[in-house]
Every structure is written in C-alpha cells, then in structure tokens.
C-alpha positions in Angstrom: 0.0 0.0 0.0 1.2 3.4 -0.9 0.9 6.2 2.0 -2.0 8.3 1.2 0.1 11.3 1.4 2.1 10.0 -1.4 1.5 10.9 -5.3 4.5 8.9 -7.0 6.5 6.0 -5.4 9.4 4.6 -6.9 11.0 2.2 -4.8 14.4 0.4 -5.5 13.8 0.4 -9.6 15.9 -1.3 -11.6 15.3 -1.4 -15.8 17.4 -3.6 -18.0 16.8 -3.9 -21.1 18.2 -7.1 -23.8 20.1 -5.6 -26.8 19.7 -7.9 -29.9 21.8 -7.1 -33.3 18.6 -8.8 -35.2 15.1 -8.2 -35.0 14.5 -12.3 -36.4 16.9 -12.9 -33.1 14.8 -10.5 -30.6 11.5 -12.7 -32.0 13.4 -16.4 -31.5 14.5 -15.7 -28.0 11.2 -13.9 -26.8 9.0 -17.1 -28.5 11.4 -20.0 -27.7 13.7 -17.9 -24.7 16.4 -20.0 -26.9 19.9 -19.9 -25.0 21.6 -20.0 -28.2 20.9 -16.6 -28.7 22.9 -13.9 -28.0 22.1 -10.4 -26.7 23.9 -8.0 -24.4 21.9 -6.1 -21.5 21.5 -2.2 -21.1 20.7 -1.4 -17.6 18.8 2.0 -18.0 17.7 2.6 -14.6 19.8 1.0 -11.7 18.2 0.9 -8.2 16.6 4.4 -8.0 14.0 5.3 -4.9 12.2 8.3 -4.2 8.9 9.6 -3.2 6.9 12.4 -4.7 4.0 13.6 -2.2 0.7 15.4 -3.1 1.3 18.6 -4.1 5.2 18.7 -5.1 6.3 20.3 -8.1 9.8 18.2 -9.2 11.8 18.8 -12.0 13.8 15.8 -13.3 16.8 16.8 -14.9 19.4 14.6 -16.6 21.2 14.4 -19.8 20.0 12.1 -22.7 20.2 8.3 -21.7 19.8 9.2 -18.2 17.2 7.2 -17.6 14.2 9.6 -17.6 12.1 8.9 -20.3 12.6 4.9 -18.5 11.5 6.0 -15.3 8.1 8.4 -17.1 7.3 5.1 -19.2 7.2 3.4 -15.9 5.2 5.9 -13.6 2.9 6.1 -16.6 2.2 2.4 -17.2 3.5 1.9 -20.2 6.8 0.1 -18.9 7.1 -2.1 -15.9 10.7 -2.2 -13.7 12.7 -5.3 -14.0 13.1 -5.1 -10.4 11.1 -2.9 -7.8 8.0 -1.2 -7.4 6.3 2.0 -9.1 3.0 3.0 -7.4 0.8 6.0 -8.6 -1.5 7.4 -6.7 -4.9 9.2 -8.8 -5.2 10.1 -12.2 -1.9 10.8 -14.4 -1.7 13.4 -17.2 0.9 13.1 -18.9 2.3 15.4 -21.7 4.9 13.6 -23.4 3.7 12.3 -26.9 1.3 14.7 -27.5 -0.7 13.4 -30.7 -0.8 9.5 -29.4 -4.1 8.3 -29.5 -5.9 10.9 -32.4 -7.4 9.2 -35.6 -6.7 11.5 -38.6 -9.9 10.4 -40.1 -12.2 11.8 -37.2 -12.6 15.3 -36.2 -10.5 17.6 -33.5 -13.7 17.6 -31.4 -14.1 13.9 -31.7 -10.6 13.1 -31.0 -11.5 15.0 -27.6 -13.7 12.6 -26.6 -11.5 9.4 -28.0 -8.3 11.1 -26.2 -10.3 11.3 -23.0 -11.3 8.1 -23.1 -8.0 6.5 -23.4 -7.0 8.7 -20.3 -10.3 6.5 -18.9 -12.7 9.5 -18.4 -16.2 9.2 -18.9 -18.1 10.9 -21.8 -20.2 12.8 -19.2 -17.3 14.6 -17.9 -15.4 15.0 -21.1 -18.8 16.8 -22.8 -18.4 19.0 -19.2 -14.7 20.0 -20.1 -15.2 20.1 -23.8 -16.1 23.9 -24.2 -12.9 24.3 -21.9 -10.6 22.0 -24.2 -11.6 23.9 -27.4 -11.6 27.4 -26.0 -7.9 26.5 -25.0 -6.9 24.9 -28.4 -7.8 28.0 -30.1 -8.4 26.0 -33.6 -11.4 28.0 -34.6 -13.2 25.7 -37.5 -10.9 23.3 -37.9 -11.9 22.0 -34.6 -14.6 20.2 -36.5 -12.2 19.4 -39.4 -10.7 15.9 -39.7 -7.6 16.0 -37.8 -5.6 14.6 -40.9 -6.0 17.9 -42.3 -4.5 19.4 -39.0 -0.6 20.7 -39.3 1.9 19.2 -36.5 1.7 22.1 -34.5 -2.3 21.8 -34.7 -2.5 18.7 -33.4 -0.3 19.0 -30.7 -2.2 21.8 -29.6 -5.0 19.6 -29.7 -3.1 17.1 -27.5 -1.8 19.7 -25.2 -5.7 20.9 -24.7 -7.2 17.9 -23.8 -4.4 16.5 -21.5 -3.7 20.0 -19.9 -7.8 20.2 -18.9 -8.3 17.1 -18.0 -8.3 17.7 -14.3 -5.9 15.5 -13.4 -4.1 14.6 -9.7 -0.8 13.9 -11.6 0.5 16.3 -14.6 4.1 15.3 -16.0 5.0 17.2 -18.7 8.4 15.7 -20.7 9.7 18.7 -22.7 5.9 19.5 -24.0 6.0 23.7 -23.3 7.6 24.9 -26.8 4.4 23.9 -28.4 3.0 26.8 -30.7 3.6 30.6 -31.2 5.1 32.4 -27.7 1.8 33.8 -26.8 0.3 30.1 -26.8 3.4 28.9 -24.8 3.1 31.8 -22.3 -0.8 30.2 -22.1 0.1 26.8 -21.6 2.9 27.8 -19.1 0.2 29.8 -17.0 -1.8 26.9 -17.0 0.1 24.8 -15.3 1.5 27.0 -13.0 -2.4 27.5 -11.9 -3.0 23.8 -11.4 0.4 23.5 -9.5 -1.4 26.4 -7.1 -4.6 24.6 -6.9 -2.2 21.3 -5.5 -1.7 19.1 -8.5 1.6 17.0 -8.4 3.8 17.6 -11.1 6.8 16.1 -12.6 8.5 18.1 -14.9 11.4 16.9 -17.2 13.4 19.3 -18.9 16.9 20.6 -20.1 15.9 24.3 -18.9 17.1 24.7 -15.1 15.3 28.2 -15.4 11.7 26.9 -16.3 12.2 24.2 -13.7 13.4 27.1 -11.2 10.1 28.9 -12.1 7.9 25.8 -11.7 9.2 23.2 -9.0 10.8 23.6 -5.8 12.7 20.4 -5.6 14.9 18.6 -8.4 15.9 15.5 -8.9 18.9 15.0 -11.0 19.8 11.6 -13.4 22.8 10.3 -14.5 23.3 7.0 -16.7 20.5 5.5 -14.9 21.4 6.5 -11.3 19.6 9.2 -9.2 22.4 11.3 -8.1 21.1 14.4 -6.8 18.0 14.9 -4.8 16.6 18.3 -3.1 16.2 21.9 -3.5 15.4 23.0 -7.0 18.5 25.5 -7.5 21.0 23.4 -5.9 19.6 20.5 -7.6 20.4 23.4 -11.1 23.8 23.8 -9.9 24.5 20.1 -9.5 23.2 19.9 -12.9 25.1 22.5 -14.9 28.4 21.8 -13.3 28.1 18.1 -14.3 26.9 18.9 -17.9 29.7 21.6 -18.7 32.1 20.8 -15.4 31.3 24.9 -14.7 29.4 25.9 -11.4 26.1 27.5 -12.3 25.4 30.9 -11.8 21.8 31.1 -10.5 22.1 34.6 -8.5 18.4 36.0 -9.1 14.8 34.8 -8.7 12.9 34.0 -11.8 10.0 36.3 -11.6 8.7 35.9 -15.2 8.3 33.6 -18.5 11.1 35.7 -20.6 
C-alpha cells in the first residue's frame, strides 16, 4: 500500500533492457527464450528510490540516456521495472507524446472525446470539459475538421488541450511547453503553474534549469541511470550545470517571469 500522502513512489527500480543485433533474433529468443541466442543487457535505470507527495512540483533533470524517459514510461504504465515497485496514486496526465491516440480520419472535437477516453474518463465529464478544451486549443473551425488535415503544430495543440484540462491529480510534462507561437506557450505555461497552485503534483522533465526554477521547488537529477542528486530546485540546477559543462552554475536571481 502506498501512503495516502504520497503521489509517485518509486522504490528500488531497476530497468534492463536485452540488446539484440537482429530483430529475427529478438522474436526467437522472446517465443522460444532459446539460449543460443545472443544479446547484451542495457541497464537503464539501476536501483533508484524516491517519493513524490501530493502537491510537489519536481523537475527531473538529466542528460539524454539518463534514464528519464525509463523512469516516465514506468510511472505512466507503459513500462514495468525489472526489479522494484512503481505506485501511482490518482489520475496521471501526462504530456509527453502529444498526438498518441488521435485518428486522422475523425474530427478535432471527436478526437477529444477518444483522447479522453484512453486517459479513462467518462463521456459525461469529457462533454463537461469540452467547451474548456476547445476554447484552449484555439483552432477556430478546424476544430470540426478531420484531424488529418491538421498541421503538427495543430494537433499538438489539440493534444496539449485535452491532456492539460483534464483535471488530473498527476500532470508530468516531458519537454511539452515549446508547443506553438510564444503567446500560446506563455498560455500553456500559466496553466500549469495555476493547477500546480490549486495542488496538482507535477513532474516536470526538462533541459531548462530556469523553467524548472520557475515551476518546481525540488529537483531530482539523473545520470546513466542512477539518481544522483535529490533536493532543493537551484541546488539541484547547480549540481546539474556543473556536471553537464564541469562549470558551477550561476543562478544569483529569482525567476520572476516567462522571458
């Protein structure tokens, strides 16, 4: 059981993955689990803990093959650890792929309702948030176009809409805020610092140390699978920059806007 005061537990996670050099070899071993074939193991998360309670904002910062995207495919179901535990508790929003789930042949409005229901809500309380998700897209017309006729930056409006209103008790954004022009960003950005207010736990991954300033108060750095820094967002920004560019950071002013 996970304490009730607890949003996101990750206890002792461990992630390895099997390397094949064929795809004809990755299909014999996983129908046959033949010993004859050969593979070498990537461990991409190596026994990280931490807790995340209701209401925290973290920002989870690490270079590319840290682990992160690992450890957000586990907290959002989509991969399991191949040791340890990964509990969630309420509803997760996640803004990583934005335009997973839409079918091009259907329109913006309808892919509201076929997003939602792949987040598992209810068309009774999607058709309550649906005036809220189009206002927020700002697609005009083409909200009852076929999405196939949408451009990228469209649809991941779209996605960034319906995920964003949602109303969830977990929001994890992966790198999802450069999404349209700046006055849509600055939108999107206001959003969530408004459901961060109202108590909504959020994970936030990103390469920026001064958006994840401005959004958490705690960071969590990664570093080839291994958790090596956790606590106070700008020490946790320092840690960061001096182990990407071996420099000390210099974070001498509060972040007071979106600029």
């Amino acid at each position: 059981m996970i304490n009730d005061n607890i949003a996101i537990q990750v206890k002792n996670v461990t992630k390895v993955y099997k390397l094949f050099k064929k795809d004809s070899e990755r299909l014999k071993y996983k129908m046959f689990h033949s010993k004859k074939v050969k593979f070498t193991e990537k461990r991409a998360l190596d026994n990280v803990s931490f807790d995340i309670h209701k209401g925290e904002a973290v920002a989870l910062l690490g270079k590319n093959g840290a682990g992160k995207s690992t450890l957000l495919k586990m907290i959002t179901g989509v991969a399991y650890p191949t040791f340890g535990t990964v509990r969630v508790n309420g509803n997760v929003s996640a803004l990583l792929e934005l335009t997973t789930g839409f079918d091009p042949e259907i329109t913006g409005r309808e892919n509201i309702y076929l997003k939602g229901g792949i987040l598992g809500i209810d068309d009774a309380k999607i058709k309550e948030l649906e005036p809220e998700i189009v206002e927020f897209a700002e697609l005009g017309d083409y909200i009852d176009q076929p999405v196939k006729k949408y451009s990228s930056g469209m649809k991941a409006r779209l996605g960034f809409a319906v995920n964003i209103n949602l109303k969830p008790d977990v929001l994890i954004v992966d790198e999802a805020l450069s999404v349209g022009d700046k006055v849509f960003r600055m939108k999107c950005k206001d959003k969530i610092a408004s459901m961060i207010e109202k108590g909504v736990t959020f994970l936030f991954v990103t390469h920026s140390q001064s958006e994840a300033i401005l959004f958490c108060k705690r960071g969590i750095v990664m570093r080839n699978g291994h958790m090596v820094f956790d606590g106070p967002i700008k020490e946790a920004a320092k840690y960061y920059q001096n182990m990407t560019t071996g420099k000390p950071a210099i974070i001498s002013k509060e972040v007071t806007s979106y600029e």
